[in-house]
C-alpha positions, 0 to 999 in steps of 0.5 A, spaced: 753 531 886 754 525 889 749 519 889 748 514 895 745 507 892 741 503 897 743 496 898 737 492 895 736 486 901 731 480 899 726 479 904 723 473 904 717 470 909 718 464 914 711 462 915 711 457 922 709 452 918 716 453 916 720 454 923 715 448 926 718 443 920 726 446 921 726 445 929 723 439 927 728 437 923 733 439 927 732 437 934 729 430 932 722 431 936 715 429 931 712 435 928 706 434 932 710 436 938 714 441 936 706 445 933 704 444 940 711 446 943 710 453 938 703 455 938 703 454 946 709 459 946 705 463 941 699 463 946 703 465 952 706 471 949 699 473 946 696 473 954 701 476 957 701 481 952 694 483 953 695 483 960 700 488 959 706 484 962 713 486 960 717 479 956 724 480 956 728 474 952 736 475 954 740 477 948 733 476 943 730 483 945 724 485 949 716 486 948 713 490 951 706 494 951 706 501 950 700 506 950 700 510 944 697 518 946 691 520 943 693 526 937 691 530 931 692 528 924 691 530 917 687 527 913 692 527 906 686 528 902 682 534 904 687 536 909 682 537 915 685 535 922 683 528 924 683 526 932 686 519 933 684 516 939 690 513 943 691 505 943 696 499 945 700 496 942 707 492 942 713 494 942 719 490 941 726 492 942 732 488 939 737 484 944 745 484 943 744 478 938 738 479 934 742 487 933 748 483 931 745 479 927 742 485 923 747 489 923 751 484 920 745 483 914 745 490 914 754 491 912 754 484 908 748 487 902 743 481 903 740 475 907 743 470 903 751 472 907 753 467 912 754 471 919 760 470 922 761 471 929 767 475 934 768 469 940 765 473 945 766 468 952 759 471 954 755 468 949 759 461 948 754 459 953 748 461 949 749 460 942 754 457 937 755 457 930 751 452 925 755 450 919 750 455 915 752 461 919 745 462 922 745 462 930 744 455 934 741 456 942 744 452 946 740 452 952 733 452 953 731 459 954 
């Protein structure tokens, strides 16, 4: 009988204080600014959200609220049924580069690869690679 062994990826968390001091870094703007820049985004796609509106970023992926229907469950331990109700929530469909991105951390066994990319004349406008592997934005969408 042959056995699958699973490929164990480290998962690590960055927090916005994080990602606020890494684009600080890397675009030269103070950390204030950046904070400001970070949280007022952060805001918007919470409103726009709660007003049900569909947030599309291209090659990054799309949120959108989706009703969840009302249904039946089972509680685990005494096994009688439970009416849930429905509710809202978000959901989030990755882009082509966000797919690609995690297809490559997926083949390569862990987080801590570099990601390689196939030029693509498509996505030479969007994104480059930083010497690290990681993905660049080249335009301000």
């Amino acid at each position: 009988m042959a056995t699958q062994t699973k490929t164990k990826i480290k998962i690590t968390t960055v927090t916005k204080k994080e990602l606020i001091d890494r684009i600080a870094d890397e675009t030269g703007e103070k950390r204030i600014a950046v904070k400001r820049i970070v949280q007022s985004f952060l805001d918007e796609v919470v409103s726009d959200l709660g007003e049900g509106k569909r947030l599309e970023f291209r090659d990054f992926g799309v949120f959108e609220v989706r009703e969840r229907k009302a249904r039946i469950a089972q509680n685990p331990k005494t096994l009688e049924p439970v009416k849930v109700p429905s509710k809202w929530s978000v959901k989030f469909k990755a882009g082509r580069l966000m797919r690609l991105a995690t297809e490559r951390l997926a083949s390569s066994g862990g987080a801590s690869s570099q990601i390689e990319t196939k030029p693509d004349p498509r996505a030479a406008a969007f994104a480059q690679t930083k010497p690290n592997g990681t993905l660049r934005s080249n335009t301000g969408s």
